[in-house]
Biopython code that builds the backbone (N, CA, C, O; Angstrom):
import numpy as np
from Bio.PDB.StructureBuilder import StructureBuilder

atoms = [
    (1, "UNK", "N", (44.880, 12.923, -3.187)),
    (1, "UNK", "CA", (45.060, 13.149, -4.601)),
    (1, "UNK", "C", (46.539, 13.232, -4.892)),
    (1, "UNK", "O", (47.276, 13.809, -4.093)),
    (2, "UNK", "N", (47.063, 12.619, -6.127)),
    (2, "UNK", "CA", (48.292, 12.623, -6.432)),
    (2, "UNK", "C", (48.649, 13.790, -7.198)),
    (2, "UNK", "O", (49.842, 14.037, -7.021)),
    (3, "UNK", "N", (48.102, 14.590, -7.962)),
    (3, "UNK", "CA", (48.175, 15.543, -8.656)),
    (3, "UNK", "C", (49.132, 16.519, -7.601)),
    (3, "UNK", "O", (49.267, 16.379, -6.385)),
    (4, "UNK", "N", (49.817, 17.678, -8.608)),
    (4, "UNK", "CA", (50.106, 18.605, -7.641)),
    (4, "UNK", "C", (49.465, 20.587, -7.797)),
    (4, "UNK", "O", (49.830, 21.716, -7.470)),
    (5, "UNK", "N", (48.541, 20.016, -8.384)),
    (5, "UNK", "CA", (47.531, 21.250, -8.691)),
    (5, "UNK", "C", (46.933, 22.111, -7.543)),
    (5, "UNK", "O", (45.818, 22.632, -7.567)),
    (6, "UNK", "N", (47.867, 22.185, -6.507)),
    (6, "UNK", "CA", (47.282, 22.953, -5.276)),
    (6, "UNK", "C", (46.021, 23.870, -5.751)),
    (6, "UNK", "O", (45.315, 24.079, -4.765)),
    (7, "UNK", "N", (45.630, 24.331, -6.621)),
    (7, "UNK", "CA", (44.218, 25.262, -6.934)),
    (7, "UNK", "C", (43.173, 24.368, -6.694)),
    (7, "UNK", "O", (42.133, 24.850, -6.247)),
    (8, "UNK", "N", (43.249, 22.759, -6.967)),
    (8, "UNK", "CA", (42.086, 21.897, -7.448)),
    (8, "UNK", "C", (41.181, 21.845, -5.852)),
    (8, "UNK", "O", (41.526, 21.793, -4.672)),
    (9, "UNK", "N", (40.335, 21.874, -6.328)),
    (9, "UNK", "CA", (38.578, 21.439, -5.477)),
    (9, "UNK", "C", (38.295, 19.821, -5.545)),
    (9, "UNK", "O", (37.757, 19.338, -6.541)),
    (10, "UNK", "N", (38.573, 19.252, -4.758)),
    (10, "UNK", "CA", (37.797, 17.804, -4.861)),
    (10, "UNK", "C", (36.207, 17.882, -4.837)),
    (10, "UNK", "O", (35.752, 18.445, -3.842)),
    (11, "UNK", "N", (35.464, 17.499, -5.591)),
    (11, "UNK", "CA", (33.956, 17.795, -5.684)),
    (11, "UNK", "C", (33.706, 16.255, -5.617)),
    (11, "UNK", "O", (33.482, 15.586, -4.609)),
    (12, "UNK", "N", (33.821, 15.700, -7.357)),
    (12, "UNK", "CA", (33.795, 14.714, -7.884)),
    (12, "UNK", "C", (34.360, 14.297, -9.271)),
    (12, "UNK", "O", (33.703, 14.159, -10.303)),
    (13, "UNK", "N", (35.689, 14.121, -9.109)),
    (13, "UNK", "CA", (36.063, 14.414, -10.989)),
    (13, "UNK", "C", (36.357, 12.809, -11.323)),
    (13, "UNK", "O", (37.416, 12.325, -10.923)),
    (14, "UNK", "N", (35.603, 12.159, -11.908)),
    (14, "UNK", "CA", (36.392, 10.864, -12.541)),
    (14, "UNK", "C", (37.518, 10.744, -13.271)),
    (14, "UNK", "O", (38.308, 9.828, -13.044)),
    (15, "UNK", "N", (37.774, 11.880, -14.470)),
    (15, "UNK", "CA", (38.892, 11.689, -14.466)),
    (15, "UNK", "C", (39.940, 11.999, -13.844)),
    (15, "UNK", "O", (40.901, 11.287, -14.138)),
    (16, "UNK", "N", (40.107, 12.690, -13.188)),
    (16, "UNK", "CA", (41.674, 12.798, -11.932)),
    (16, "UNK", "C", (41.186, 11.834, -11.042)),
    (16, "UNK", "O", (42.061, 11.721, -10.183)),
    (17, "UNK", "N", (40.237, 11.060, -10.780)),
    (17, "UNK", "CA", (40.104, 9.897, -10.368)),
    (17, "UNK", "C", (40.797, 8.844, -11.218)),
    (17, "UNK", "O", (41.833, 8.319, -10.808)),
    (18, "UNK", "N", (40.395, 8.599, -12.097)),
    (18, "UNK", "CA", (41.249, 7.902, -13.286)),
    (18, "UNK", "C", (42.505, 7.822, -13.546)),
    (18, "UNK", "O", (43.133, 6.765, -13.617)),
    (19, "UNK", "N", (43.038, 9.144, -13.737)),
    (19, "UNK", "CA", (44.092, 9.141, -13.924)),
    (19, "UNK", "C", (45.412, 9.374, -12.181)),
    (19, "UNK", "O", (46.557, 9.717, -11.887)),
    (20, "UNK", "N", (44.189, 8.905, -11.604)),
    (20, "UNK", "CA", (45.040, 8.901, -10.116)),
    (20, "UNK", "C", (45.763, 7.397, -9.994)),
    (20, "UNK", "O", (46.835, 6.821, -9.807)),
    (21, "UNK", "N", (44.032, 7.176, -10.298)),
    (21, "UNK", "CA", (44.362, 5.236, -9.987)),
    (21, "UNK", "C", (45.617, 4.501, -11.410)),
    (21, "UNK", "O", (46.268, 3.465, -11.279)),
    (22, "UNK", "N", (45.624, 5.336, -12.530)),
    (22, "UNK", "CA", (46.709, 4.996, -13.661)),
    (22, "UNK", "C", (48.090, 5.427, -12.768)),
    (22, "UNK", "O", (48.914, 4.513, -12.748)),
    (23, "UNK", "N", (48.400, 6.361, -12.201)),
    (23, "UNK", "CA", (49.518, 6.650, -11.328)),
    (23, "UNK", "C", (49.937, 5.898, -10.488)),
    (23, "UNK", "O", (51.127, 5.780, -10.194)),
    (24, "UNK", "N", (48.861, 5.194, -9.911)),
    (24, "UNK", "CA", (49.308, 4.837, -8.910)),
    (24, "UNK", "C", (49.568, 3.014, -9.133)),
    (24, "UNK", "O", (50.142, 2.183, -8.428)),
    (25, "UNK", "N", (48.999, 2.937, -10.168)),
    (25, "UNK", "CA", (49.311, 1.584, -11.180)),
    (25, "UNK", "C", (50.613, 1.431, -11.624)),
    (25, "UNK", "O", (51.176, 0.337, -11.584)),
    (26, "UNK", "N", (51.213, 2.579, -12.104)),
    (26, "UNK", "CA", (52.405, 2.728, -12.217)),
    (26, "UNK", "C", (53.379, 2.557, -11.333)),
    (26, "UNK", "O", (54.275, 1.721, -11.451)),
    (27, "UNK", "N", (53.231, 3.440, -10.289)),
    (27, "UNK", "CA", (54.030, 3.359, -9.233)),
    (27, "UNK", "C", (54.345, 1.592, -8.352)),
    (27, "UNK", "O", (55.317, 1.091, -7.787)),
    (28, "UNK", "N", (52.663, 1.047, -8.716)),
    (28, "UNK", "CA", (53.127, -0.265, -7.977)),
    (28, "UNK", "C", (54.039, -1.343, -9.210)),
    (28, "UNK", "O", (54.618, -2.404, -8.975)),
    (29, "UNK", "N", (53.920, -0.732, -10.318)),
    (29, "UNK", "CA", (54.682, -1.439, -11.622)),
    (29, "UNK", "C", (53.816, -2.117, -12.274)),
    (29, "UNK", "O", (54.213, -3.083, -12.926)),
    (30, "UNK", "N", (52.771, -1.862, -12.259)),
    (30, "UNK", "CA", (51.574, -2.669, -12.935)),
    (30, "UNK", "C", (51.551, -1.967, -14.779)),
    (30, "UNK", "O", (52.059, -1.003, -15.353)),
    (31, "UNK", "N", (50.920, -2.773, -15.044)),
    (31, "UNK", "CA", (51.014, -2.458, -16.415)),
    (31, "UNK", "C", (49.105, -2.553, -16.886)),
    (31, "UNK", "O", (48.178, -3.029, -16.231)),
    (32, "UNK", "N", (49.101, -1.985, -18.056)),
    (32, "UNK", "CA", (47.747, -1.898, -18.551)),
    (32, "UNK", "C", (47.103, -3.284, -18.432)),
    (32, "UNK", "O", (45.912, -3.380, -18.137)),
    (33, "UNK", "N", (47.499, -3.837, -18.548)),
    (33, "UNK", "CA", (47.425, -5.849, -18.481)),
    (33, "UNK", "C", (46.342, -5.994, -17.438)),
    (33, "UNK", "O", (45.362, -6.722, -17.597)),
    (34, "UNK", "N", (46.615, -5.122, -16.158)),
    (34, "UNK", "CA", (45.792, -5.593, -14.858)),
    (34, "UNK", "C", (44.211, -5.604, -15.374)),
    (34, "UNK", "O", (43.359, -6.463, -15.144)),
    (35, "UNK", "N", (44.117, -4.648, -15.976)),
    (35, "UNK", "CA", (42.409, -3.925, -16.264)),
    (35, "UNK", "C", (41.827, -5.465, -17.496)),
    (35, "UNK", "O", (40.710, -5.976, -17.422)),
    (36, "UNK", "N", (42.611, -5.775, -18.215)),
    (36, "UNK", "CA", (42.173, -7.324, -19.140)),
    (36, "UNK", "C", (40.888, -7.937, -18.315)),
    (36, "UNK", "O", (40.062, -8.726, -18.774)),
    (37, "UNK", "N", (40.909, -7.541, -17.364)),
    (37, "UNK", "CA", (39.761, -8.594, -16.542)),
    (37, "UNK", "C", (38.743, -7.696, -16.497)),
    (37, "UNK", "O", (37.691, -8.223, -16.135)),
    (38, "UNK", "N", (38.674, -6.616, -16.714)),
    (38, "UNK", "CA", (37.244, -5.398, -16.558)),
    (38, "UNK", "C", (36.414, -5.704, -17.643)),
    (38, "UNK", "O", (36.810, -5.977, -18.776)),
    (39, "UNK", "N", (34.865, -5.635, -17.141)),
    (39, "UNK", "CA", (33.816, -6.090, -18.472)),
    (39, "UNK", "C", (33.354, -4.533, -18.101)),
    (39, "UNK", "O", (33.318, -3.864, -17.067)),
    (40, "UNK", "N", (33.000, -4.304, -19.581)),
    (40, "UNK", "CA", (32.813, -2.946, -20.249)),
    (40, "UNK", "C", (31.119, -3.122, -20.392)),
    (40, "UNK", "O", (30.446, -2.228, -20.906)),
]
sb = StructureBuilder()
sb.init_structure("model")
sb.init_model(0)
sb.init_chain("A")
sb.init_seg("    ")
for serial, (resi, resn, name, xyz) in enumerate(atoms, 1):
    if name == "N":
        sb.init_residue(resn, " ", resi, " ")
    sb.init_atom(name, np.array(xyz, "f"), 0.0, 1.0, " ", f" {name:<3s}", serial, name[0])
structure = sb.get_structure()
C-alpha cells in the first residue's frame, strides 16, 4: 500500500485500492488518458 496511514487494516477497500493504482499512474507519468479504453 502506498498510503502512509500506519493505523490502516488491509481487509478489502476499493477505494485505497483505487486511489493506489491513481498514484501509482502518476508516478509512472501516465495521465487519465490510459483508462479511455475501460468499458463501463
Amino acid at each position: 500500500m502506498l498510503q502512509k496511514n500506519e493505523q490502516y487494516s488491509e481487509l478489502h477497500n476499493a477505494a485505497s485500492d483505487a486511489e493506489d493504482e491513481l498514484e501509482i499512474m502518476r508516478l509512472l507519468g501516465c495521465g487519465l488518458s490510459e483508462y479511455n479504453i475501460a468499458r463501463i
